[in-house]
C-alpha positions as CSV (number, residue, x, y, z in Angstrom):
1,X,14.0,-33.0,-22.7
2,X,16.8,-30.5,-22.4
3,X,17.5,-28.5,-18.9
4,X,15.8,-25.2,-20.0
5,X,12.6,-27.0,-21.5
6,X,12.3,-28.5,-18.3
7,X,12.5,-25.4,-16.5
8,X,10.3,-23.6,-18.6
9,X,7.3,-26.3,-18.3
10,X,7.9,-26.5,-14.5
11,X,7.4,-22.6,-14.6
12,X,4.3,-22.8,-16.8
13,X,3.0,-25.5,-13.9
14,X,3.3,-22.5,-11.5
15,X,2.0,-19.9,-13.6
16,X,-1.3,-21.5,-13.7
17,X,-1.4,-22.2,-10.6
18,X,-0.9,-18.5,-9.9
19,X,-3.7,-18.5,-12.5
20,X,-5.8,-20.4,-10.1
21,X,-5.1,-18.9,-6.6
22,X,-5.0,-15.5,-7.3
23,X,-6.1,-14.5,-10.9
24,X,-4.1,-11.8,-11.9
25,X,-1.2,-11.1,-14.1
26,X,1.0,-9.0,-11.8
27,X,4.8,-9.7,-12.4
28,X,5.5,-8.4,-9.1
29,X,3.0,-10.8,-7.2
30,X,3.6,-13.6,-9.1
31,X,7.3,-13.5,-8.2
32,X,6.7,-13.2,-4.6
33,X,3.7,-16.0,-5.5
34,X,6.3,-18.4,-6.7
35,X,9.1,-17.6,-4.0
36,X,6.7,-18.9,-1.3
37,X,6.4,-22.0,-3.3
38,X,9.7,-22.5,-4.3
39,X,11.7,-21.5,-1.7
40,X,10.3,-21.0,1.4
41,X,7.1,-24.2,0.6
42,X,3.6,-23.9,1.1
43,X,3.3,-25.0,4.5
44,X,1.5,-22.9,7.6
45,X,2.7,-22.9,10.9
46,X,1.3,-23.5,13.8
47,X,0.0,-20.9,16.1
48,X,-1.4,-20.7,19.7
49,X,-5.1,-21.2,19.6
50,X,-6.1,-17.3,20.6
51,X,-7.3,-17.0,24.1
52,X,-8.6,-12.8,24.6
53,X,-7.9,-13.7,28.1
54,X,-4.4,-14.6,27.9
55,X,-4.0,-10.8,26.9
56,X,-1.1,-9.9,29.3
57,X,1.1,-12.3,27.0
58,X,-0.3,-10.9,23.6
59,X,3.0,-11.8,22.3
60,X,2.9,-14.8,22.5
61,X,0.6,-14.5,19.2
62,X,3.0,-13.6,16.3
63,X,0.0,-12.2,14.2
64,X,-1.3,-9.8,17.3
65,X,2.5,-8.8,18.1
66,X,2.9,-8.1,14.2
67,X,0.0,-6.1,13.7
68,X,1.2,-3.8,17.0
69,X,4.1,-3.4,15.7
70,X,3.1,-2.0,12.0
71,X,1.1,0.0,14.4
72,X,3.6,2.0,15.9
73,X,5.8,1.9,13.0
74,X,3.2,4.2,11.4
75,X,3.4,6.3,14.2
76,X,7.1,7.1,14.0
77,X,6.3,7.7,10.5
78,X,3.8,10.2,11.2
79,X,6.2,12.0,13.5
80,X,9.0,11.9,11.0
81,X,7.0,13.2,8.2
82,X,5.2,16.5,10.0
83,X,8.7,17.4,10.7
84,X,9.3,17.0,6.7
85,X,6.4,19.2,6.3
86,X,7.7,22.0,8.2
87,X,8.4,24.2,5.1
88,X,5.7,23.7,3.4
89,X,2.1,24.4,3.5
90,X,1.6,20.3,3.5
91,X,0.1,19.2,6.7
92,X,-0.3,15.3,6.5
93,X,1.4,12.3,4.7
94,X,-2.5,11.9,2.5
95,X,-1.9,15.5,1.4
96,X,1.5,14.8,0.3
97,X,0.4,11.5,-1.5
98,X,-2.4,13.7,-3.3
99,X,0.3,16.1,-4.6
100,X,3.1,13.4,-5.5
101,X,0.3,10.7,-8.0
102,X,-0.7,14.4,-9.4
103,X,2.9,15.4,-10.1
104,X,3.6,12.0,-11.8
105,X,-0.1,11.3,-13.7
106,X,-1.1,15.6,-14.3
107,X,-4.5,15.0,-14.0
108,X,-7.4,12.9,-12.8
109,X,-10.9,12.6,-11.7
110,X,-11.6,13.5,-8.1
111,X,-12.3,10.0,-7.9
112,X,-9.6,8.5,-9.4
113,X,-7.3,10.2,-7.4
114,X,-9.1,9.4,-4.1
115,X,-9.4,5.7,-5.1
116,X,-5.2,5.5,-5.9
117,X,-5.0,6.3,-2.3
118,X,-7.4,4.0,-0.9
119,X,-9.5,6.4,1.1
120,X,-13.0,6.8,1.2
121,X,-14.6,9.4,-1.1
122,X,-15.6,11.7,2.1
123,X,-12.7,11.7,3.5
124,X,-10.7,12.2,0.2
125,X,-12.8,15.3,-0.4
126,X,-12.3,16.5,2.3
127,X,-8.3,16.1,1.4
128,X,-8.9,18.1,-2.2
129,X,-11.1,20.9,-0.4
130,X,-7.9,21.3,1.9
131,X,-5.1,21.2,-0.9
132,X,-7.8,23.8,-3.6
133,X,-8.1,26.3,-0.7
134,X,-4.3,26.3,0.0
135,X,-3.9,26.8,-3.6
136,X,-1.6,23.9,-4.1
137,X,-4.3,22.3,-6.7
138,X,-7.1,23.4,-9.5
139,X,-10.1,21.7,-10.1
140,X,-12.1,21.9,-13.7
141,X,-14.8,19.8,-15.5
142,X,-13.8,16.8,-17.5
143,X,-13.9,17.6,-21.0
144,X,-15.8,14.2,-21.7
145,X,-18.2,14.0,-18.4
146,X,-19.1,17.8,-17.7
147,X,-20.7,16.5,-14.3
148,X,-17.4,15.2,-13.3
149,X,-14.3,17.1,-12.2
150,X,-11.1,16.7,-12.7
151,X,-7.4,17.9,-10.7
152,X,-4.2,19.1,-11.5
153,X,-1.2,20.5,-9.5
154,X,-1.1,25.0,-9.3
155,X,2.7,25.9,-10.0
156,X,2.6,26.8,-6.1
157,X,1.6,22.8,-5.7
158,X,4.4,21.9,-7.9
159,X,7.0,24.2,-5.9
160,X,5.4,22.7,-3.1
161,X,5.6,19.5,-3.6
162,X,8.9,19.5,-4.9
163,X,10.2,20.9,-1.8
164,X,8.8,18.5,0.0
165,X,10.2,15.4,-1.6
166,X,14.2,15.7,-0.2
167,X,12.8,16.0,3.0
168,X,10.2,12.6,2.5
169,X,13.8,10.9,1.7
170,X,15.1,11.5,4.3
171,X,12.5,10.1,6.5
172,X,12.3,7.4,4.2
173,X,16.4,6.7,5.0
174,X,15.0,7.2,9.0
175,X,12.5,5.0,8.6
176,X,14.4,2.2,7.3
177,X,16.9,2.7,10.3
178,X,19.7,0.1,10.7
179,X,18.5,-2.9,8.5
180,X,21.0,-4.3,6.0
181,X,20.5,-4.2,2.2
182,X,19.5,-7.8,2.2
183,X,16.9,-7.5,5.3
184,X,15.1,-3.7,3.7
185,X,15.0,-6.8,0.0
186,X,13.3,-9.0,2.8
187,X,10.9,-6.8,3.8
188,X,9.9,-5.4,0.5
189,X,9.0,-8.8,-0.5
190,X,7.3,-9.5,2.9
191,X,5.1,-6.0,3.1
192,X,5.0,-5.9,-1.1
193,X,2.5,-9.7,-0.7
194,X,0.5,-8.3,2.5
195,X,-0.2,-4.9,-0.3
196,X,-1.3,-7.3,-2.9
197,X,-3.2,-9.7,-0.3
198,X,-5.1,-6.4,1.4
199,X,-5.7,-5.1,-2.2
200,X,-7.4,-8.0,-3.6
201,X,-10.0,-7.7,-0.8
202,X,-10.4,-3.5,-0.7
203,X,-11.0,-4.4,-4.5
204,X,-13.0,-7.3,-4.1
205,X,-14.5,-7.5,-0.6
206,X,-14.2,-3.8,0.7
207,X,-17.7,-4.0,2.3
208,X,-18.0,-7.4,3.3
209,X,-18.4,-7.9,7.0
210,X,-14.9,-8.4,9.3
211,X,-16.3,-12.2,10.4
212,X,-16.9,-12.9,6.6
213,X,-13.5,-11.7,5.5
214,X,-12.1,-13.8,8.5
215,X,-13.4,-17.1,7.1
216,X,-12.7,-16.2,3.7
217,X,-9.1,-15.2,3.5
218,X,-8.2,-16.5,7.0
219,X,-10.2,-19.9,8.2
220,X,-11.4,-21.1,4.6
């Protein structure tokens, strides 16, 4: 059996047991799928057992320190971005995000657009009251569902939007700061598998109960 046949069967061994594990055909996932196999093994660390008293020493949890830290990482974001803002009528980052999928895709359903972003549908609505008011985006019945209704960008949104997007880069460069090339490729890969892991369950699981999701993606 030559070198590349090899190869190749030892990657068919891993694509189904991608297959197996996670179900889905995303190029993306599966590379950062085989990665952890490949390079950095399947094998879990050992943590402190959690103690909620022991909270003066939270970091001494890695998975409590982490999820702090993505905290106020989104902060700084925040700030950074409503200074982006600042000539424009856009207010918040979900307004922004609104405008930008509608600028790439032209149109979608109310829904659609809400679900791309994750959000509930309340709270989206509220997001697509905000942006027809300010005149940055029409709204107009499907042409195949006349109950439904679907978006598009006004050519004030477009100017808008368009306005806003050297200024998102540059929060983007801020927000990035001083890692290296090689450490922003780290990342990626790291933050890119949390996405895909979170996904599955808002797509899955989104209204199962936190305990259930605990011992079903956490404790198995």
């Amino acid at each position: 059996m030559s070198e590349q046949i090899k190869l190749i069967k030892e990657l068919l061994d891993h694509v189904d047991a991608y297959k197996n594990e996670v179900g889905n055909t995303d190029i993306k996932e599966f590379a950062i799928y085989l990665k952890d196999k490949v390079v950095a093994g399947d094998v879990n660390g050992t943590n402190l057992d959690f103690d909620k008293n022991n909270f003066r020493q939270y970091k001494s949890y890695p998975e409590v320190e982490f999820s702090t830290l993505l905290t106020s990482l989104y902060r700084f974001t925040r700030h950074y971005t409503k200074k982006a803002f600042t000539r424009t009528s856009i207010k918040t980052i979900d307004e922004f995000g609104f405008l930008a999928t509608l600028l790439k895709d032209k149109s979608l359903l109310k829904n659609e657009l809400i679900q791309k972003h994750l959000l509930e549908i309340s709270s989206g609505s509220e997001i697509i009251k905000r942006l027809i008011r300010n005149e940055l985006v029409y709204e107009y019945p499907d042409t195949n569902d006349k109950r439904a209704k679907r978006v598009s960008l006004t050519e004030k949104g477009i100017g808008e939007v368009m306005l806003a997007f050297e200024d998102m880069h540059k929060v983007s460069e801020i927000v990035i700061g001083n890692l290296k090339k090689e450490e922003l490729n780290e990342a990626l890969s790291v933050f890119n598998k949390l996405n895909f892991f979170h996904l599955h369950i808002h797509e899955e699981d989104k209204n199962t109960s936190l305990e259930e999701l605990h011992v079903k993606y956490v404790v198995k």
